[in-house]
Residue, then its C-alpha position, 0 to 999 in steps of 0.5 A: x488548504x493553508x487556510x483550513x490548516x490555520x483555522x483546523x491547528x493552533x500556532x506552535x508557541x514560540x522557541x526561547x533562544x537558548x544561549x550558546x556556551x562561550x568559546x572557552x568552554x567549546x574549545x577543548x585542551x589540546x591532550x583530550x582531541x577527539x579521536x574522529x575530528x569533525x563528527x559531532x558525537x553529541x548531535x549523532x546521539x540526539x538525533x534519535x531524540x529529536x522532537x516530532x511534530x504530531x497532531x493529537x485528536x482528543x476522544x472526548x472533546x474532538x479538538x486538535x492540537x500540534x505537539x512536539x514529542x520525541x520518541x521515547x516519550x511517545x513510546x513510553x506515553x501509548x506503550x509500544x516498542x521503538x520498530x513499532x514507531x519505526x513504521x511512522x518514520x516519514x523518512x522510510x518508506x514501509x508498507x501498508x500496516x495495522x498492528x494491534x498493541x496492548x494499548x495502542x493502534x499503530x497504523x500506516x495506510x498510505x498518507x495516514x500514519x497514526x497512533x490510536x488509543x483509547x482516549x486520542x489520535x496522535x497523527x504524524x504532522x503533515x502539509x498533505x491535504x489527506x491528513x487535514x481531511x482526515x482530522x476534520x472528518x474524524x472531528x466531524x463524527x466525534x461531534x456527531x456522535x457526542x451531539x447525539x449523546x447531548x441530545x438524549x438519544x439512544x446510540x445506534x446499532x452500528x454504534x463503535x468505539x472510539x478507535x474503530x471510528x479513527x480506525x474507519x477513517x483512516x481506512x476510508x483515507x487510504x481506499x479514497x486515495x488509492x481509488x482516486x490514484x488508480x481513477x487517474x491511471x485509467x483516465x490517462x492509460x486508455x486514451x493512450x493504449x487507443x493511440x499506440x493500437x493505431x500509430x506505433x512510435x517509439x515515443x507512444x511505446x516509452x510513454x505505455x512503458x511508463x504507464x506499466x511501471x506506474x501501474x505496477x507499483x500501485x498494484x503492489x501497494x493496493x495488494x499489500x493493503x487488501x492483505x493486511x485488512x484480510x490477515x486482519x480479518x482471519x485473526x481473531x486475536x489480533x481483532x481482540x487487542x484493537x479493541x482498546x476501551x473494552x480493556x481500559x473499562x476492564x482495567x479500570x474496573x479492576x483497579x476500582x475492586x482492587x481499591x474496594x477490597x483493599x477498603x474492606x480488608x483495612x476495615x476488617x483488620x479495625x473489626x478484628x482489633x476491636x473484638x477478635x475472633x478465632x483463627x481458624x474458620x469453619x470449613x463450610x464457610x471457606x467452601x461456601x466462599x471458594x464457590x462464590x468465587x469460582x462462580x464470579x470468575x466463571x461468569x466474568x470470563x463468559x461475559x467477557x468472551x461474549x463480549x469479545x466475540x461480538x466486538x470481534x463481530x462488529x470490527x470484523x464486519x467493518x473491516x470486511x466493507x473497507x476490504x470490498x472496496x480495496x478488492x474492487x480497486x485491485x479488480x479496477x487495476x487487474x482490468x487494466x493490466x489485462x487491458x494492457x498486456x492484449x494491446x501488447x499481444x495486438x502490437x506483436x500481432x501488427x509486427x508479426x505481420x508487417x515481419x511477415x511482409x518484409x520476408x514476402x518482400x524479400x522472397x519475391x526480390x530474391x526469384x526476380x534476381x534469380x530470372x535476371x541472373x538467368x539473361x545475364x549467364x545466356x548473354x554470357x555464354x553468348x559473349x565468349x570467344x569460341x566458335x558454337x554452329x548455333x551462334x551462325x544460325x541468324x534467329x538463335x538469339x532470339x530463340x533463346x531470349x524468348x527461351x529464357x523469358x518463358x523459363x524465368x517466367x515459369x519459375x517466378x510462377x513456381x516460387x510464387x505459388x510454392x510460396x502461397x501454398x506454404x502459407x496457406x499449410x496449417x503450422 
């Protein structure tokens, strides 16, 4: 990875050392103290100013190159506000978003956080290995396609612009790394499920709760992104401003019959001084000329609504294939979920029944206390001081122990079958 990374990014040139300021300047006279002492103003205000490192695709030649830009070059560069940019902060943590701009795509899908123009990618600079395959991916089908202009050949029908070919790879970025993230969730998660269905143990109950925690924030942000592709998808205005070099050919084609009319005004004043003409126009000329243009305006803003609507079509369809597969990830990790929570029903069920055990256990110790308790009170009775006829009778003992024994054993048999009786009784 360091490898492609050297061979993929040019060296940063070299910082020149800026000298520091000597020691009288930085000492301050002693009636301007600073009220706060030990809080560097200074450094509070630049730190909002710091420069960023981004790496910039080019439209045009595919190449990649690292620069250093603060963020109010960069807003004033692609246009866009400061909480916009605020998204890309990789000190944040924000969720998973695509925003439309006037002149920009700002998008913010897992390890891929970017800025999408017209004519290039600005990409925050990252170690992570998602980002470098991100920008040789893209290289890779700029090249393809401008191998395919070179070659003469007509573009195919799925043909896209050049910010939804960097839009589809960052969605294709963040689905393969959620998938893969939700793939090694349910490697490890079954195999320990298994486990814990046969042996429950308080290091195989930490271990599932663990897993559900994980399992739960991945659903959150698989959720979070398969909402914003759908809100995407169901707002059709914000599908018309992602479509950046339509607007640019329109802004340029303005500018160009701003220039011409410009042009032809100059050359009608130089007319005008050479031979002059009346005031005052016909009004069927001025008519005929209102029509003209009611009927150009008419037919640029068909066009351009034709136009629009099938570009609408055509980013619509692509993000309806990416929200497919985020659909089925969340599907994969719904399974899961419910995967887990019917061991859980199954481990209720197991400790329900081991609880039911336990209470059979001690019903059963109980009856067999009480037909103990019943000898210890006849030779209780047997041991006092008093004179009964029955204790001269020389077979009484033995008549009441048999007496006894027969009734304990008789009421043992009574609880055991009241007991069985109760379970077999529907709730």
């Amino acid at each position: 990875m360091a490898e492609l990374r050297e061979r993929l990014l040019p060296r940063k040139p070299s910082v020149a050392a800026v000298p520091l300021p000597s020691t009288a300047a930085r000492e301050s006279p002693p009636c301007c103290r600073p009220l706060f002492q030990g809080v560097d103003f200074s450094e509070l205000k630049k730190r909002g100013q710091s420069l960023r490192s981004w790496i910039r695709v080019d439209a045009a030649t595919g190449g990649s190159q690292v620069i250093e830009v603060d963020k109010f070059t960069m807003m004033r560069r692609c246009d866009l506000p400061a909480r916009d940019l605020r998204l890309l902060d990789p000190v944040f943590i924000y969720p998973s978003t695509i925003l439309g701009r006037e002149r920009a795509i700002v998008v913010n899908l897992e390890k891929i956080r970017c800025i999408i123009t017209a004519d290039e990618v600005l990409l925050l600079n990252s170690f992570d290995g998602y980002v470098l395959q991100y920008v040789v991916e893209l290289q890779r089908r700029l090249a393809a396609g401008t191998r395919d202009a070179l070659d003469g050949g007509t573009p195919s029908p799925d043909y896209l612009p050049f910010e939804f070919r960097a839009l589809e790879v960052a969605l294709e970025a963040a689905c393969t790394f959620l998938d893969a993230q939700a793939s090694d969730l349910e490697i490890e998660a079954y195999p320990l499920l298994d486990e814990l269905t046969s042996k429950i143990s308080t290091l195989n109950l930490e271990r599932v709760r663990r897993l559900k925690s994980r399992l739960v924030a991945l659903t959150r942000r698989v959720q979070k992104a398969r909402d914003e592709i759908e809100q995407l998808m169901d707002d059709d205005g914000d599908m018309a401003e992602m479509y950046l070099t339509e607007k640019k050919m329109h802004m340029d084609s303005s500018l160009d019959g701003d220039q011409s009319l410009h042009g032809s005004s100059s050359a009608g004043d130089g007319v005008s001084v050479s031979s002059p003409v009346s005031p005052v126009s016909p009004p069927e000329s001025r008519k005929l000329e209102k029509t003209l243009s009611l009927s150009r305006s008419r037919y640029e803003s068909t066009k351009c609504s034709d136009s629009t609507t099938e570009n609408i079509e055509e980013l619509e369809m692509l993000l309806e294939a990416y929200f497919v597969v985020i659909d089925s990830t969340l599907n994969k990790l719904t399974s899961l979920k419910e995967y887990i929570d019917d061991t859980e029903d199954f481990i209720n069920i197991q400790l329900d029944n081991v609880r039911n055990q336990l209470i059979q256990f001690e019903l059963l110790l109980t009856t067999a206390t009480f037909v103990v308790t019943i000898f210890g009170v006849v030779a209780g009775i047997f041991g006092m001081n008093f004179e009964i006829a029955l204790f001269k009778a020389p077979s009484a003992f033995q008549w009441v122990l048999m007496i006894t024994g027969v009734s304990g054993v008789i009421i043992f048999s009574l609880f055991l079958y009241y007991f069985k009786y109760r379970r077999l009784m529907p709730l």
